[in-house]
Residue, then its C-alpha position, 0 to 999 in steps of 0.5 A: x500500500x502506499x504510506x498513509x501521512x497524518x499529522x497530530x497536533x497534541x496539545x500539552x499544558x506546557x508545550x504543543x507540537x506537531x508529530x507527522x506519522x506515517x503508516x506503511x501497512x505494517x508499522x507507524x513512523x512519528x517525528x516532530x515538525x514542530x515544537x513550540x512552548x505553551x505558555x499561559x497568561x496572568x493578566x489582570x488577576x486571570x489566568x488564561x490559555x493564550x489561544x490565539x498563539x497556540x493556533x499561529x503555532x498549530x498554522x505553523x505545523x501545517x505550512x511545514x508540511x505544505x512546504x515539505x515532502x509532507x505536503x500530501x498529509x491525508x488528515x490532521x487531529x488536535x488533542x488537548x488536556x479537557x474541561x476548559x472551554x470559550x464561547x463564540x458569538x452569534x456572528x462566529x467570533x471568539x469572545x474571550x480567551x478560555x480559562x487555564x484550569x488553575x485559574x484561582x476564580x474556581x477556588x472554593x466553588x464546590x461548595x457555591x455549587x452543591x447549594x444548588x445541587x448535591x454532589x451525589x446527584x452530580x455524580x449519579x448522573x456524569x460519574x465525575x470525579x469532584x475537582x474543582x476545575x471540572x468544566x460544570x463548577x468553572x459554568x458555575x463560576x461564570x454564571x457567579x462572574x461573569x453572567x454576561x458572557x453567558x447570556x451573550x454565547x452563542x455556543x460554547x466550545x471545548x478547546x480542541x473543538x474551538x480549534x478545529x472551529x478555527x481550523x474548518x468553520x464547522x462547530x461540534x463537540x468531541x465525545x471524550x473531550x466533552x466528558x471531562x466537564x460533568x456536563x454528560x449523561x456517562x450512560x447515554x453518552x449524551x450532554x446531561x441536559x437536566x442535570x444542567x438546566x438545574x444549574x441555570x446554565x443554558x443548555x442551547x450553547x452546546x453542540x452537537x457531540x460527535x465521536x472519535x473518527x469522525x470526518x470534520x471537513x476541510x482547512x477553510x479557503x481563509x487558511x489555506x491562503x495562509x498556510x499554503x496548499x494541503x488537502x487534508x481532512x480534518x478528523x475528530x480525533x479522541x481529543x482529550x489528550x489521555x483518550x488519544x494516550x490510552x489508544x496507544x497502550x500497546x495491549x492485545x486484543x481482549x486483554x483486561x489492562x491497567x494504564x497510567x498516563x503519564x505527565x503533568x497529571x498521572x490518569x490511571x485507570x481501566x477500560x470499561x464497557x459501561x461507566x461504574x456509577x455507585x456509592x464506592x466510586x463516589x467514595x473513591x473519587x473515581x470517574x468515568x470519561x469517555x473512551x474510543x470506541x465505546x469505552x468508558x475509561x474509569x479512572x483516577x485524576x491524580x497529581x502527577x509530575x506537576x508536583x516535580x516540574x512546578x518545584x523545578x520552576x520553583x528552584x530555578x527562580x531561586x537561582x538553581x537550574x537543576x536537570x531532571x537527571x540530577x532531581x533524579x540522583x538527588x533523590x536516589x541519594x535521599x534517605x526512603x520513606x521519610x514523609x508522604x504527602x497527598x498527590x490530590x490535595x488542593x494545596x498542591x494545585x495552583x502554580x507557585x512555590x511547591x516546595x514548600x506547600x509539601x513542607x507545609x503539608x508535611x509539618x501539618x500532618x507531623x511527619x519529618x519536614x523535607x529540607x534538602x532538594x532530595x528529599x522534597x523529590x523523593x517524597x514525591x516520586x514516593x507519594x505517587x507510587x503510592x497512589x498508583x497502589x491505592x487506585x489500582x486496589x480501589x479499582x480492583x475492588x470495583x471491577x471485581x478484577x486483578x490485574x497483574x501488571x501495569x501499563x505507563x505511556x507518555x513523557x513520565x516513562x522517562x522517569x525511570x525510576x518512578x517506572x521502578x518504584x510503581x512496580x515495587x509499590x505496586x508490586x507489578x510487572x510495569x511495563x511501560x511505553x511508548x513515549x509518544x503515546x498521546x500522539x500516536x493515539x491521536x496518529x492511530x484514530x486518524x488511521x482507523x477514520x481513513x478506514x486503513x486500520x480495522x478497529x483500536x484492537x487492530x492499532x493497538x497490535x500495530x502500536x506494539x510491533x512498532x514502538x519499544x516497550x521497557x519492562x520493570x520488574x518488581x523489587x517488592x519489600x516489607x518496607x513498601x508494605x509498611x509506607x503504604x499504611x503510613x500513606x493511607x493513614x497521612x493521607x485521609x479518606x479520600x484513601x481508605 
């Protein structure tokens, strides 16, 4: 067959890029096009996704191709981190930049939000995880803020779906990004129009919601004048980005697996034919977003190397530019299993110090108080692997399953040592890769949308046969026994 050509733009919460892959039948092919930072924006005491850069960037990878031996791409897909949204007006323009999630105005909106409707009757409905970014608590905010936007939207769209819209004029919403928000039915798949209309929030601003593989349309004649000549198809890719991340887990068809998606955030969980909605999943804190090809993916949002990467930040605005190598020696050298902090806690969300926040954490809860640039590094790879334990026992206890090993995709399976240290805790088989997983998932949608590749099954078999998968055994110990109790009990009842 003749190579298949696609291009993904995947969207991370620091960094985008473009990754053109190419499909020769029997192996995928990934490189990069285009790198450039994601940097949000503090203005006026708002903290905002600079949406207008990110897609000068996006029009960049494009005009790449058009000017390469990659001009005869097939399709593009965009995949982004979930819940954040914009609005367009009625004559199509965008009205305000979307949000970042950590934006400060949805601190403490849970409670405003429970006043109107409980918890419980949220989660019956889109079996949510409760976070206070979630896309129905940030309406809330709006609605309280800013009620004037609201009642001048059109339609409100999810950033992917807001850049597709830039891309082709065509507004839809993508079933996987959408079920980030708790603004879905998680059985019917379809927008949870009562449980919104109970909020006040208008439910005519949302659009139609197509699934992953479905065929968008063209770049529009305005675009193409700027980018230069391309024929692809737009494709709907699964657009949240840990949608797209879980395509790419290299397991054989029919296997029941456990994935973490690995980066700024850890998502760990398992695939599901329908959404695990009941008192114990409440009471775990799990969720249930939408999958490829009909899944539920009932998972975990926990705190992942954001807890590393912003005390990085941290140091090197005290003058310290240390590596992620040298994080990693530091913390091998660290004495283990000193203190533990809670990965999940909303003291550890906001950008800013970090570092201290674990020690403020860790003073709190009476534990030793890390000092050393090690030890904070250790308690956190430390802190993690524990919660992978925690999760992967609650969803075990769900499922009525066991899983005997674990698969980590994306940037975090770098961390080797966090790779090692979740087969120790755990004590599981890890195996862990690929790296690009994200943009290979997003890659093998546009493959199965072009009718190249049967089914993910199929994907998944070419993903493995393509792509080098490390495999860590685990080095299991009394010692890791006897943290996990002390985590469990530090760490409160969202673990017990």
């Amino acid at each position: 067959m003749a190579e298949l050509k696609m291009l993904a733009i995947d969207l991370g919460a620091s960094s985008g890029r473009g990754i053109v892959g190419a499909f020769d039948g029997k192996k995928f092919y990934v490189r990069e096009n285009h790198r450039f930072p994601n940097e949000p924006v503090n203005t006026c005491g708002s903290f905002c996704w600079d949406i207008l850069r990110i897609f000068h960037e996006i029009k960049a990878s494009i005009s790449k191709c058009a000017l390469s031996d990659d001009k005869d791409i097939k399709s593009i897909g965009i995949d982004t981190w979930g819940v954040d949204y914009s609005f367009i007006d009625a004559k199509g323009a965008l009205m305000a930049n979307p949000y970042h999630y950590r934006d400060a105005r949805t601190e403490g909106i849970q409670p405003y939000a429970f006043k109107t409707v409980p918890f419980e009757d949220i989660y019956a409905v889109a079996g949510i995880q409760t976070m206070n970014f979630n896309t129905l608590y940030q309406l809330c905010a709006d609605l309280r803020d800013r009620k004037y936007i609201i009642d001048n939207a059109d339609k409100l769209l999810f950033v992917p779906d807001l850049l597709n819209y830039f891309l082709t004029g065509e507004k839809v919403t993508e079933y996987t990004i959408a079920s980030t928000g708790s603004i879905l039915d998680a059985k019917s798949r379809s927008l949870a129009t009562d449980l919104i209309k109970r909020f006040g929030i208008r439910t005519d601003m949302f659009c139609d919601i197509v699934m992953p593989g479905n065929r968008l349309g063209k770049l529009t004649p305005q675009l193409l004048s700027e980018v230069g000549s391309i024929s692809a198809d737009v494709v709907n890719v699964a657009s949240h980005d840990t949608a797209s991340a879980v395509i790419a887990v290299p397991a054989k068809r029919g296997d029941d697996f456990v994935y973490i998606s690995s980066g700024t955030w850890s998502l760990m969980g398992v695939e599901c034919d329908e959404p695990v909605i009941n008192d114990a999943s409440r009471s775990y804190n799990l969720t249930n977003e939408g999958g490829a090809g009909g899944k539920i993916r009932f998972l975990k949002n926990i705190m992942g190397l954001w807890l590393e990467q912003e005390s990085r930040r941290q140091w090197k605005r005290e003058g310290l530019d240390i590596s992620f190598d040298e994080l990693t020696e530091m913390a091998l050298a660290a004495k283990p299993f000193q203190c533990f902090i809670n990965p999940n806690d909303d003291l550890f969300t906001p950008q800013g110090d970090m570092p201290s926040r674990i020690r403020e954490f860790c003073k709190k809860t009476g534990q030793h108080v890390p000092e050393s640039i090690g030890e904070v590094v250790r308690c956190i790879f430390e802190s993690l692997v524990l919660c992978y334990r925690q999760t992967i026992e609650s969803i075990e206890s769900m499922t009525g399953k066991k899983y005997n090993s674990i698969n980590i995709v994306g940037g975090g399976t770098k961390e080797a040592i966090l790779c090692q240290y979740a087969a120790d805790a755990s004590n599981r088989v890890v195996y862990a890769g690929p790296v690009e997983a994200t943009a290979i998932g997003n890659i093998a949608m546009q493959a199965i949308s072009s009718g190249e590749l049967g089914d993910i099954a199929q994907a998944r078999e070419v993903i493995r046969n393509s792509f080098e998968i490390k495999v860590y055994e685990p080095n299991h110990s009394d010692a890791w026994d006897d943290a996990y109790a002390r985590f469990i009990e530090i760490c409160g009842k969202e673990y017990k």
